[in-house]
C-alpha positions in Angstrom: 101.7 109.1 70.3 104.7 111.3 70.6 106.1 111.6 73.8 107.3 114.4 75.7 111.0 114.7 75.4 112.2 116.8 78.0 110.9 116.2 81.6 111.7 118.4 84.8 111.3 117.3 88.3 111.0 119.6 91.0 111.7 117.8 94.6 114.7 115.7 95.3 113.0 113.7 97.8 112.3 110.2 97.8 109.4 110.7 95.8 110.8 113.2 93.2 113.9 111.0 92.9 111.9 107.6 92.0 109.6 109.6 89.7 113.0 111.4 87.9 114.2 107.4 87.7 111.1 106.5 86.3 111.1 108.8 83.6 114.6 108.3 82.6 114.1 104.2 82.3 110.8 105.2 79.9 113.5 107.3 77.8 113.0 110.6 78.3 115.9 113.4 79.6 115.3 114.3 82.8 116.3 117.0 84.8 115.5 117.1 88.8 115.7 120.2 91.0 116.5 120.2 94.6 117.5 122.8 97.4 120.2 120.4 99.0 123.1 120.8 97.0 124.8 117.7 98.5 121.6 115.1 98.1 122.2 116.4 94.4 125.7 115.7 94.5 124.8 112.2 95.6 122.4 111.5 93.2 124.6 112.7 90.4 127.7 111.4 91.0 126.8 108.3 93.7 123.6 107.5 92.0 122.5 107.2 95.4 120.5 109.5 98.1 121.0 107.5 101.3 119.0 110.4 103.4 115.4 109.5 101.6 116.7 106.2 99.5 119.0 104.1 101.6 120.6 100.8 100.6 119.2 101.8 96.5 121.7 102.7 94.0 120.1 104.1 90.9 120.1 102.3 87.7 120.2 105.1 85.2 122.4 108.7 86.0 120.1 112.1 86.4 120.8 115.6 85.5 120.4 117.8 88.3 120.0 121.4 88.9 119.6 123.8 92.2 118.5 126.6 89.3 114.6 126.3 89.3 114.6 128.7 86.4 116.7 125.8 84.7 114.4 123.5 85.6 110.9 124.8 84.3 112.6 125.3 81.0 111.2 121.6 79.8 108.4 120.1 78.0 106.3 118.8 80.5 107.0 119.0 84.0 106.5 117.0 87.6 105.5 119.1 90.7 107.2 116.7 93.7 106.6 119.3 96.4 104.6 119.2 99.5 101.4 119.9 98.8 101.8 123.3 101.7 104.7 124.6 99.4 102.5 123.9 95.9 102.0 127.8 95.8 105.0 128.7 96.9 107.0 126.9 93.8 104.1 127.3 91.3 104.4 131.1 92.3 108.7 131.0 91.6 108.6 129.3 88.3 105.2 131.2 86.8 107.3 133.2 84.4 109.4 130.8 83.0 106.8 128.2 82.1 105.8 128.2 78.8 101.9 128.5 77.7 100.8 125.0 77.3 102.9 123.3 79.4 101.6 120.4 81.3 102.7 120.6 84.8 101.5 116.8 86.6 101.0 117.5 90.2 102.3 114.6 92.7 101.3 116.0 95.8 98.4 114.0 97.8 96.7 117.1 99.9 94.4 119.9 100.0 96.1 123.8 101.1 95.5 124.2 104.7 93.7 127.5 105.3 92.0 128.3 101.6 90.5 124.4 101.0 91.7 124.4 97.5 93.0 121.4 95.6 96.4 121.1 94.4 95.1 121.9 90.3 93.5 124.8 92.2 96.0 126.5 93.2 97.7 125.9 90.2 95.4 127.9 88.4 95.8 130.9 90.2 100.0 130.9 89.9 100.2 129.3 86.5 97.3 129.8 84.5 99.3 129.2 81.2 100.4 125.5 82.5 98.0 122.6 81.5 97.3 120.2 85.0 97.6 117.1 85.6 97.7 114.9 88.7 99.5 111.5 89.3 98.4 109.7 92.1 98.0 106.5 93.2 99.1 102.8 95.2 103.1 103.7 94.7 106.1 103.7 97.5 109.2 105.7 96.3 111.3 102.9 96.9 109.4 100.2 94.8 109.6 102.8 92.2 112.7 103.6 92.9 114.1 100.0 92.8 112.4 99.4 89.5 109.7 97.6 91.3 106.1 96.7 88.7 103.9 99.8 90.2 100.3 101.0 88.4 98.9 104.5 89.0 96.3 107.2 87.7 97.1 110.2 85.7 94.5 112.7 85.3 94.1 115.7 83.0 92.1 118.0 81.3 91.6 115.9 78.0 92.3 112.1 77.3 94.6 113.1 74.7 96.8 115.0 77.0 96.9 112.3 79.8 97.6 109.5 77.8 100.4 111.3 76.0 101.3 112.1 79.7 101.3 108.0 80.5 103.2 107.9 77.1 106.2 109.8 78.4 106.1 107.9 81.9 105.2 104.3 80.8 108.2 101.5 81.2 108.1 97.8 82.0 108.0 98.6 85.6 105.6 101.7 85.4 101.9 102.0 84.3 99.8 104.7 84.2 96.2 104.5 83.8 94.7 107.6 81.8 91.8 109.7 82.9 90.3 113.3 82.9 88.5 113.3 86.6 91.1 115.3 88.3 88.9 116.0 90.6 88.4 112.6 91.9 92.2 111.6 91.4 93.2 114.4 93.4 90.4 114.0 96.1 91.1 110.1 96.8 94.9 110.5 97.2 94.8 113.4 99.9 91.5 112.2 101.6 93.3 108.2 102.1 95.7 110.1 104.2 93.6 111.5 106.6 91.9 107.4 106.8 95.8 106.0 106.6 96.8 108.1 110.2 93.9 106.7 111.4 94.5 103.4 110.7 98.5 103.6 112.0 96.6 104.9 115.1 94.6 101.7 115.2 97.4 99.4 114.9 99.7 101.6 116.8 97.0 101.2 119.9 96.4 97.6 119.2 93.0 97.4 118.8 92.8 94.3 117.0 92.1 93.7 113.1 89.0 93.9 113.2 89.0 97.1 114.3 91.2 98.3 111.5 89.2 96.4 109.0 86.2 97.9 110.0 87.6 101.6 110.1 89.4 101.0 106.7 85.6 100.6 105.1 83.9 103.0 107.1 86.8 105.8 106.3 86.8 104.6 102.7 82.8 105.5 102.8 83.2 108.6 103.8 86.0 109.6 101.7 83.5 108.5 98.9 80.2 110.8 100.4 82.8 113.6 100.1 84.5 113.2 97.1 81.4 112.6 94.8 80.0 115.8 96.6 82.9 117.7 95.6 82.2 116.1 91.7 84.2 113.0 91.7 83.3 110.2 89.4 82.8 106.8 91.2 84.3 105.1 89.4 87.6 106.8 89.9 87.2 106.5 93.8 86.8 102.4 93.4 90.3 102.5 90.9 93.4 103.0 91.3 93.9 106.4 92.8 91.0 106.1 95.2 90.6 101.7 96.8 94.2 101.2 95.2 95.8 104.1 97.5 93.6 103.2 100.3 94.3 99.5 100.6 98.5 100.2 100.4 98.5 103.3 102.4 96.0 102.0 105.3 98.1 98.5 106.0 101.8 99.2 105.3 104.6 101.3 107.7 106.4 102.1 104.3 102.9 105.0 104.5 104.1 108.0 105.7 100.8 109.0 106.7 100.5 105.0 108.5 103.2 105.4 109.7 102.9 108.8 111.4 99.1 107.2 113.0 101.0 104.3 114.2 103.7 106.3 116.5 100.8 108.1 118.0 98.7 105.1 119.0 101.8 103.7 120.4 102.0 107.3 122.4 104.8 109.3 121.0 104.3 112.6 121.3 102.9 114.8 118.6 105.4 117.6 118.5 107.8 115.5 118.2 106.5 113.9 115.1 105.4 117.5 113.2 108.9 119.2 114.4 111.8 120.0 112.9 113.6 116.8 110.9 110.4 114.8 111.4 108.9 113.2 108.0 106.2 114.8 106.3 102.7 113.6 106.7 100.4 115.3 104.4 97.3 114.0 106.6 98.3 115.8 109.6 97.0 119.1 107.4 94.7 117.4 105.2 92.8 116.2 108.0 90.9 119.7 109.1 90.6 121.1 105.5 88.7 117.6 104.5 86.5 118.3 107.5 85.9 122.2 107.0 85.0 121.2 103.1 82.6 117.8 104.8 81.0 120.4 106.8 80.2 123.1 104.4 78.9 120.5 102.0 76.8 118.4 104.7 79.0 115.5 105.0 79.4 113.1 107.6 83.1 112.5 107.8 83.3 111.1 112.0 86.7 109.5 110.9 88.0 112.3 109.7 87.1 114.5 112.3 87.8 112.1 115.1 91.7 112.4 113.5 91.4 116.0 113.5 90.4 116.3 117.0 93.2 114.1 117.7 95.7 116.3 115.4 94.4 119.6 117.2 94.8 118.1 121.1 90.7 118.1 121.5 90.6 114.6 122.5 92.5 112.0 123.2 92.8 108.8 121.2 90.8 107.0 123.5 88.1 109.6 124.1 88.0 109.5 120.0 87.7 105.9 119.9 84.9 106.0 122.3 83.0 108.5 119.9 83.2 106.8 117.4 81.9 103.5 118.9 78.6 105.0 120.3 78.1 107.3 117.4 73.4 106.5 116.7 73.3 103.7 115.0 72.1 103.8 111.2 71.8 102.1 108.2 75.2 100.7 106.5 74.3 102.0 103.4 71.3 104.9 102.5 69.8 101.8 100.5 66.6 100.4 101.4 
């Protein structure tokens, strides 16, 4: 199967970076676009970027380009942007992209105030492009460092998405093919809303079985949801739905983790969504999962317990109690 040869990827972030490395080790020319003109400068000449990548030089050089006109001139292209910004960029580059091209979407959330997924709103800006999602149990810097890493790439047709994994596959690198973009989409943005949660939990220190028993009760309802919304179930128990959840749910390298754990240990939350702060893509998810559970009759207590949190109406404790002395039910709807 013939690969793509030409590959752009838009986002010089951490992410963008490893996924721009990536590609180059699988052989393909690469070109990455970024806004800061001296991260760029960094990664081209340094083969370093020390603001999202420290203490990694890159093994392979990368072309790089502020001109996103430049950029969308390619065979296939990566969308590395936050998912808030998807329409934004999708918007700029609509009239350069060619008909046909397949544009793989990398960002794990749902838009915040319209409830659409990512392949969603690339429908309505670039209705010529063929989507694709990658998603999945992957940290920038494993990739980044070459490090073995497995994900999910989703599109329209098997053919296309395992020509996709074609044109992204290396030794350290291994895409799994499928055509439910719906659930590869769902299970990545979803396991951020359950991966705050969990930081929160170890951030409180409320024991491991607590955070055991929230993983699997989150994980449920991320399931209920996702199938609603026409996921396969499969998917949700693969890579891009268990996989994502069991890495992003334990480990401080998760943004989203990460972001729980600072406000179970009681830092404040403008602080962590202000200016310089990293990005969390649950701390928006986390609302729009619960407007879409509620319109489809979903129980998601997890999910809105975070919310609440995220939107000052409750505390973490108040939340916590909630939660514990919800009715009691049945584990499963089973018999």
């Amino acid at each position: 199967m013939k690969p793509f040869d030409r590959i752009a990827v838009l986002g010089a972030g951490a992410w963008g970076t490893a996924l721009a490395l990536n590609a180059a080790r699988a052989g393909r020319d690469v070109v990455l676009w970024g806004r800061n003109a001296d991260n760029l400068e960094s990664i081209a000449h340094k083969r370093q970027l020390p603001a999202y990548l420290p203490d990694i030089t890159f093994d392979h050089p990368l072309e790089t380009t502020t001109d996103l006109t430049e950029a969308a001139d390619a065979d296939c292209i990566l969308m590395v942007t936050p998912a808030q910004t998807t329409h934004a960029i999708a918007d700029a580059i609509g009239f350069y992209v060619k008909k046909g091209t397949p544009v793989i979407l990398a960002a794990k959330g749902l838009e915040k105030g319209t409830q659409r997924m990512m392949t969603e709103v690339l429908g309505d800006y670039l209705p010529q492009a063929q989507p694709a999602i990658l998603s999945g149990p992957s940290f920038a810097a494993d990739v980044a460092r070459g490090l073995p890493t497995a994900v999910t790439i989703a599109a329209p047709t098997s053919l296309l998405a395992e020509r996709i994994c074609a044109s992204l596959s290396n030794k350290s690198f291994r895409p799994y093919a499928s055509t439910d973009l719906i659930g590869v989409q769902l299970g990545g943005a979803l396991k951020n809303v359950l991966a705050i949660a969990c930081g929160i939990v170890v951030g409180k220190q409320l024991g491991a079985s607590a955070h055991a028993a929230l993983m699997t009760r989150g994980f449920a309802e991320m399931q209920r949801l996702a199938i609603k919304l026409g996921a396969r179930p499969d998917t949700l128990m693969g890579l891009s739905g268990f996989g994502d959840v069991a890495l992003s749910c334990s480990s401080p390298q998760s943004r989203n983790f990460s972001f729980g754990h600072a406000l179970g240990e009681g830092r404040d939350l403008a602080d962590l969504m202000g200016p310089g702060a990293k990005l969390s893509e649950g701390a928006y998810t986390a609302s729009v999962a619960c407007e879409l559970a509620r319109q489809h009759g979903v129980e998601m207590p997890i999910a809105e317990a975070v919310a609440d949190v995220l939107e000052r109406k409750s505390s973490i404790d108040e939340a916590v109690t909630q939660l514990m002395t919800r009715p009691l039910r049945r584990e499963s709807d089973q018999p």
